[in-house]
Every structure is written in structure tokens, then in C-alpha cells.
N, C-alpha and C positions, 0 to 999 in steps of 0.2 A: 148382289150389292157389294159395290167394294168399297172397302175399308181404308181410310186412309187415317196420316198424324193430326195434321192440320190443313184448315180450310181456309182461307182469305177470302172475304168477300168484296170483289172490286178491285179494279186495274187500274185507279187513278195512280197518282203520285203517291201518296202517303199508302196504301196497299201494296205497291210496286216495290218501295222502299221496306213495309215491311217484310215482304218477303225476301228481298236480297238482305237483309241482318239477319234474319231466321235462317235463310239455308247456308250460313254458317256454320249454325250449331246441329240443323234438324233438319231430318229425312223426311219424305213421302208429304210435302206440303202441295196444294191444287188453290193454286186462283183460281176463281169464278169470275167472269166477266160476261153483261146480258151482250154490250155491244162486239162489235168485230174489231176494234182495236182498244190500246188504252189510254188513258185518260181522254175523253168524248167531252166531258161535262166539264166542273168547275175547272180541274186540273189546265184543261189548253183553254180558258176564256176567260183569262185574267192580265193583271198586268205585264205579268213574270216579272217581278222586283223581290230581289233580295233584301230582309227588311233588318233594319240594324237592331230592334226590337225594343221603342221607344213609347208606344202607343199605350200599353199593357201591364196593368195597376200590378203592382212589385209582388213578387213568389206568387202568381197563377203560372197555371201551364202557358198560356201563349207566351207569359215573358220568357220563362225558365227557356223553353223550347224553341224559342225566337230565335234568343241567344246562342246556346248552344249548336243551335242546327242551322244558323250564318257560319260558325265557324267551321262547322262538320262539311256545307255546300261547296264553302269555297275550296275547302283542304279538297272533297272528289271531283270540280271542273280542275281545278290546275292538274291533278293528279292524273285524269284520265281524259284531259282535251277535250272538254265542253263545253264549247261556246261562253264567256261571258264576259262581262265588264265593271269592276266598280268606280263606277262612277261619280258616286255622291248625290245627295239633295241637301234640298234646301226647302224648309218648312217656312214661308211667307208670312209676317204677317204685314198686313196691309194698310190697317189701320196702328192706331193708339189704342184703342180698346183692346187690340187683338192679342198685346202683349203681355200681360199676364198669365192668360192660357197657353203661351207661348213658352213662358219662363217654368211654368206648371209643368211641362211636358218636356223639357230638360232637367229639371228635376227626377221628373219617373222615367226617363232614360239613363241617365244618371244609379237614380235607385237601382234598374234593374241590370246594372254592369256596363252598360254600354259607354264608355270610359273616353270616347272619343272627340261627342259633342261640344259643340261650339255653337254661344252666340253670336253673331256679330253682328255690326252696325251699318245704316245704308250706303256708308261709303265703303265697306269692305262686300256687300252685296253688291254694289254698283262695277266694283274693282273684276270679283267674281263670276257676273253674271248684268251686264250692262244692259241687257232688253229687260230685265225683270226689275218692274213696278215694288218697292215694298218700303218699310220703316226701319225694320229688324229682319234678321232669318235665327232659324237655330240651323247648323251645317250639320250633316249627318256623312264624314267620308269612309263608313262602313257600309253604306246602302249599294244595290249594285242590279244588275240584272243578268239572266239566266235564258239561254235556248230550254225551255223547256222540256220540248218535245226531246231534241238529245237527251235529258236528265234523264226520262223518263224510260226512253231507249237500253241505257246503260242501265237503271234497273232492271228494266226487263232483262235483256241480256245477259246479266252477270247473275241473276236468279235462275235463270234454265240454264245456266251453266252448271250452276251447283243441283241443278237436280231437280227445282222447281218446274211443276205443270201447270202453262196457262191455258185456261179454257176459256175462251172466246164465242160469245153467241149464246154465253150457258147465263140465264135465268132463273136465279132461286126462285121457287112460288112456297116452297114451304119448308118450317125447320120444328122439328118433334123432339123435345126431350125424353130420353129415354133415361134407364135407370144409372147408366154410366158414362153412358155418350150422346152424341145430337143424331139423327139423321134429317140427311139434308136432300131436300128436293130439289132438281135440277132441268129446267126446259131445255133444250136444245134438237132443233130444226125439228118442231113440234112432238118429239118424243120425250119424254121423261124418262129419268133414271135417280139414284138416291147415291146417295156417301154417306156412309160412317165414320166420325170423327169423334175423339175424346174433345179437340180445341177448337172452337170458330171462333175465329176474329173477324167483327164487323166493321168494314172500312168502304163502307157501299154510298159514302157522300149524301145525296139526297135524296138518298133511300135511305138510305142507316137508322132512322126511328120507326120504317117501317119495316125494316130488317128487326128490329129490338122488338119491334110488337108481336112479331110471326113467331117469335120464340114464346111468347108469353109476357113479356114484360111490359108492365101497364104504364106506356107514357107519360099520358098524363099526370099521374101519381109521380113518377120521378122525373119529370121535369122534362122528360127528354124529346118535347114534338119538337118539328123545323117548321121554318117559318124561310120560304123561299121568298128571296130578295134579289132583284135583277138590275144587274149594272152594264149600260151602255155607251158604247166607246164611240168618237169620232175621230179621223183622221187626219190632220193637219197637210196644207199641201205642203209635195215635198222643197217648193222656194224656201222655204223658213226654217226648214230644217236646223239648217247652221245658228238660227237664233240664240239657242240654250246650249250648253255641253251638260248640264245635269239637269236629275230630276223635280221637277217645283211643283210643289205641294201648296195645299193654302192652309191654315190652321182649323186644325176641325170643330165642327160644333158638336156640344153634349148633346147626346142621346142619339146623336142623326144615324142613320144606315152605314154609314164610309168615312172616307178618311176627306171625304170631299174631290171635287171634280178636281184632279191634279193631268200635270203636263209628263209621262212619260216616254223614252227615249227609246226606240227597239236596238236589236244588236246592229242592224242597219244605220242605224241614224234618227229613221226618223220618228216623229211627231203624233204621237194617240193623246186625246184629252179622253177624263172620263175614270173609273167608272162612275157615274150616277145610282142614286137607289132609290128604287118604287119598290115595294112589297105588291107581293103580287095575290090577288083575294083567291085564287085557284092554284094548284100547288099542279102545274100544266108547263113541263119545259115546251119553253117556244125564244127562241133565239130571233127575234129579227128585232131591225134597230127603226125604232122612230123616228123619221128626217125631221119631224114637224118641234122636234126636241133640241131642233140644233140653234135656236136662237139663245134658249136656257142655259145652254155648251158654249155658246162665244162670250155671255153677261158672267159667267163665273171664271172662265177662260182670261177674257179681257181685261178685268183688273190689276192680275197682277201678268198678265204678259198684252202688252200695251199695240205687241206688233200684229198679233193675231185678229184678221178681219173676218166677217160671216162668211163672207166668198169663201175662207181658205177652207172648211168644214164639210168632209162629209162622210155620212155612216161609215164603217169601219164593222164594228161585232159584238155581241154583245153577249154576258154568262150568268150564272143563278145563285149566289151564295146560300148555303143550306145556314139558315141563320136559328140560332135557338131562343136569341131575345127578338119579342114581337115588336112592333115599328112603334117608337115610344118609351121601351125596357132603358134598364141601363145595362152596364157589360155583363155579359153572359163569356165566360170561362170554356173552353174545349172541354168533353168530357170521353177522358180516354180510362176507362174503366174495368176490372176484371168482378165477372159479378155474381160469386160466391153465397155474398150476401143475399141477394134477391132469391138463392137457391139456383141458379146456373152458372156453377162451378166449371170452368172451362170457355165459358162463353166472354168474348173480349168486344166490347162495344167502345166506339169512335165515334163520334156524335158531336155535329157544330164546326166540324173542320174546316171551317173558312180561313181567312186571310189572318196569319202569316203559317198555313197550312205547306205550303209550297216550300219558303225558307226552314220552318221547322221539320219537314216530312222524316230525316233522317234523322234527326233527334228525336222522332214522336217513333220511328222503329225500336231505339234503344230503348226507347220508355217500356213499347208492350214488350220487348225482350226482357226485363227484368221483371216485368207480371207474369211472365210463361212461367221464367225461370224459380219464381217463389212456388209454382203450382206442384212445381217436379222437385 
């Protein structure tokens, strides 16, 4: 059985990232990865928007980390040539009613450092962004977007440089607390083998509560099940492209799944509406997009982008947010944990890492770096 420092479990973004801040400081760390590349799941089936960090009720982690880890993305694209753009949005609103919640939500951008924002008025929207329908916007010129999959690259990369092993095709099926360390069960090309580790950090996305349970720790009691929420994208033809130069949002509604059906921009140019949220009653990754949903995508779409017809729409891809409030909750918080307290002393769980997962990942590294670093 070999014995390693630490164990990651999961190759998404936010696992990748931890491990390129750990092999900094620390030797002999092993990703675990079930599929053959990384990030499979949430990580590449999202918008890739850099988020300015406006959404996120003041001192939780998503804002702190929001924040922070906008500033940390963009300082490593410029730094090491990865693809991106900030390009700005513009939060919609549409109506007279819509303004309030509008003003609400530059205020708690505001609150939460984001020092940028701007309201303005339909002639300075107009001035702005002339195909888009609206009354008011709040302007967001910190927002931006991200190649992902580069991002994700350069972690990986610069972690097996320092020394990190990823293991690809490995499948935890079980983790046994022992008197001082974990062992950890491992499938790969249907043989099993184990590691010994004093540290697992759980960063396994929409597994991670089932991650937290195989250790012993009783979800239900701390709060920690998912609730898989699936968002599907359509794709604007590319005529229209040139329409917009930033990204338009509509103002969100409390309690709903998203941020609402918005219009973003790829590194290319063009046009994806979406994501959407259905909660889904089986917790059963299945990726394929609904055409019969694209009337839904033009009547949220069309409002405030007036030039967008049904003809231009069509599937595009669709991903799973490992969500911890059920459809109905209010905000549910990240919980990035070390959990001593429960009695698994060394075991770092990550649970609920949805959207702004991706913007914050390199800030959600530093975070579990200074949990290691209190352990030792």
C-alpha cells in the first residue's frame, strides 16, 4: 500500500488549482480522477465568465472568493497567455418593476468590493449597446471571459511540474478512517489498490457529498446533500453575432436556480443564450439539450434582445450544477471546510462549488492552503 502526503480528489478546475498552490509548498500530493481527462463535468459545461462578484450576500465565501479570485484569474491569463477577454456586462432590467432589484444588486456589488459598477440610463444603454431592449442596466466593466479548458491545462501542467501525480481513470469506491490517516480505495481498469494519506481534500463536484458520506460523515445532519440542477445552452446563429459586444444578463429572480437565461459571448465572438435550471428528481448525469425548449430560450432571449428570432436557436450543450439549496431554498453559501470538528482531522471537504466556482477556483486554493497550513 503506498503511502502518500495528500490526496485531491477530482480534476475539475477548483481541484487542479488546488493542487498547483499546494505543490508549492508540498511533496508527494496524487489527484484522483474517475474520468480520463479533467474537468469532464461542471468545470467545461458552463458559461466560462469571469464574474465581477456582485450576486453574493456580503462576507460569504462566494463573495470574498469571487472577488478575490477575478483578481488572481486575470493577474494568471495575462501572466501566462490564456486566452481571454474582459469585456463587460450589462445586467438588464427590462421593466419598471425590475428596478429596484436592480439597485439592490449594486448595492451588494458595491458592499462586496466590487468598486466598479455603474448604473446607467437607457440612453447611455442605447449609446452602449444599441440592439439591447431595456430601461436601466447596472454595467459590470470587471466581468470578462476565460478559455477554460487552457486554464485548466496550465494547472494541470504547472502541478506535475512541481511534482504533482494525476491519476486519471482512478475511482475512489471507498475512504476508511484510521487511527491517524485515511485509506483510500482506488478503482482503476477494474483492479483496486489503496493510499495512505494523513490529508484528503474532497473536490470531486457532484460527487463531493458522496465523497463526505464514504468517510462517514452524515449529510443530512450537516447540510451537505446536492441537489443536481441542469443548465441548458442554445446557440445563436453566427449572423448576429456582431449584435452585442458584451455580455446581457436579465435581472434575476429570488429563489430561482440562475442568474436567468443571459446572452454570452465566447472567445470567438459568438452567441450562446442560457444556462436554464430544472432540478433534476434523479441525481443521473445526462447531458443532452432539449430542442422542444427552444421556444422558452427565444421568449426570455427576446425581450431584451429584440433582434434574436426562433429560426436563429439551436442546441448548443448542456451541464449539472451540484447545487446544495433545493429548488425553492434561498442562497446556500460554498462550504469549503476542514473537519476536525466532526472528528476527521485532516479530511478537507468542498461541497456546493457552483457558479462563481470557476472565477474563484484560485482563491478557493489559497483558502484550503491556509486550512492545511493551520493543521501543521
Amino acid at each position: 500500500m503506498e503511502t502518500v502526503n495528500i490526496v485531491i480528489i477530482g480534476a475539475g478546475v477548483v481541484g487542479l488549482a488546488i493542487a498547483e498552490e499546494l505543490s508549492k509548498k508540498y511533496k508527494e500530493i496524487v489527484v484522483l480522477e474517475k474520468h480520463n481527462s479533467f474537468g469532464q463535468e461542471t468545470s467545461s459545461r458552463n458559461s466560462e465568465v469571469i464574474h465581477a462578484g456582485i450576486y453574493y450576500p456580503k462576507d460569504t465565501l462566494k463573495a470574498k472568493l469571487c472577488v478575490e479570485g477575478r483578481a488572481l484569474l486575470y493577474e494568471i491569463c495575462q501572466k501566462y497567455n490564456i486566452p481571454f477577454k474582459k469585456i463587460g456586462k450589462l445586467i438588464v432590467a427590462s421593466e419598471e418593476d425590475e428596478i429596484p432589484p436592480l439597485e439592490e444588486l449594486f448595492k451588494k456589488g458595491k458592499d462586496n468590493g466590487v468598486d466598479d459598477l455603474r448604473l446607467i440610463n437607457i440612453g447611455d444603454l442605447k449609446k452602449m449597446e444599441p440592439n439591447v431592449n431595456g430601461v436601466v442596466a447596472l454595467y459590470s466593466p470587471s466581468t470578462g471571459i476565460v478559455n477554460s479548458h487552457r486554464l485548466m491545462q496550465y494547472f494541470s501542467d504547472t502541478a506535475q511540474s512541481n511534482g504533482v501525480t494525476i491519476s486519471y481513470g482512478s475511482e475512489v469506491i471507498d475512504i476508511k478512517k484510521c487511527v491517524n490517516d485515511y485509506e483510500v480505495a482506488v478503482k482503476n481498469n477494474n483492479e483496486v489498490c489503496s493510499l495512505n494519506t494523513k490529508i484528503v481534500i474532497n473536490s470531486a463536484g457532484l460527487d463531493s457529498d458522496r465523497i463526505a458520506e464514504m468517510v462517514g460523515i452524515d449529510i443530512d445532519r450537516s447540510n451537505y446533500k446536492l441537489h443536481y440542477c441542469k443548465g441548458q445552452y442554445f446557440r445563436v446563429n453566427h449572423s448576429k453575432s456582431h449584435l452585442i459586444k458584451r455580455l446581457i444578463y436579465p435581472v434575476p429572480k429570488p429563489k430561482s436556480a440562475g442568474l436567468g437565461v443571459h446572452a454570452t459571448l465566447d472567445l470567438s465572438g459568438g452567441i450562446r443564450l442560457g444556462p436554464d435550471g430544472r432540478y433534476l428528481k434523479n441525481r443521473i448525469e445526462e447531458y443532452s439539450v432539449d430542442d422542444s425548449q427552444k421556444n422558452s430560450f427565444f421568449v426570455a432571449a427576446n425581450r431584451l434582445l429584440p433582434f434574436i428570432h426562433k429560426d436563429d436557436l439551436y442546441a448548443d450543450t448542456a451541464g449539472i450544477r451540484p447545487k446544495l439549496q433545493k429548488e425553492g431554498d434561498d442562497f446556500k453559501d460554498f462550504i469549503i471546510r476542514e473537519e476536525t470538528d466532526k472528528e476527521f482531522r485532516g479530511f478537507i471537504n468542498l461541497i456546493g462549488i457552483e457558479s462563481p466556482g470557476l472565477t474563484a477556483s484560485s482563491a478557493i486554493a489559497k483558502f484550503v492552503l491556509l486550512l492545511l497550513d493551520n493543521l501543521c
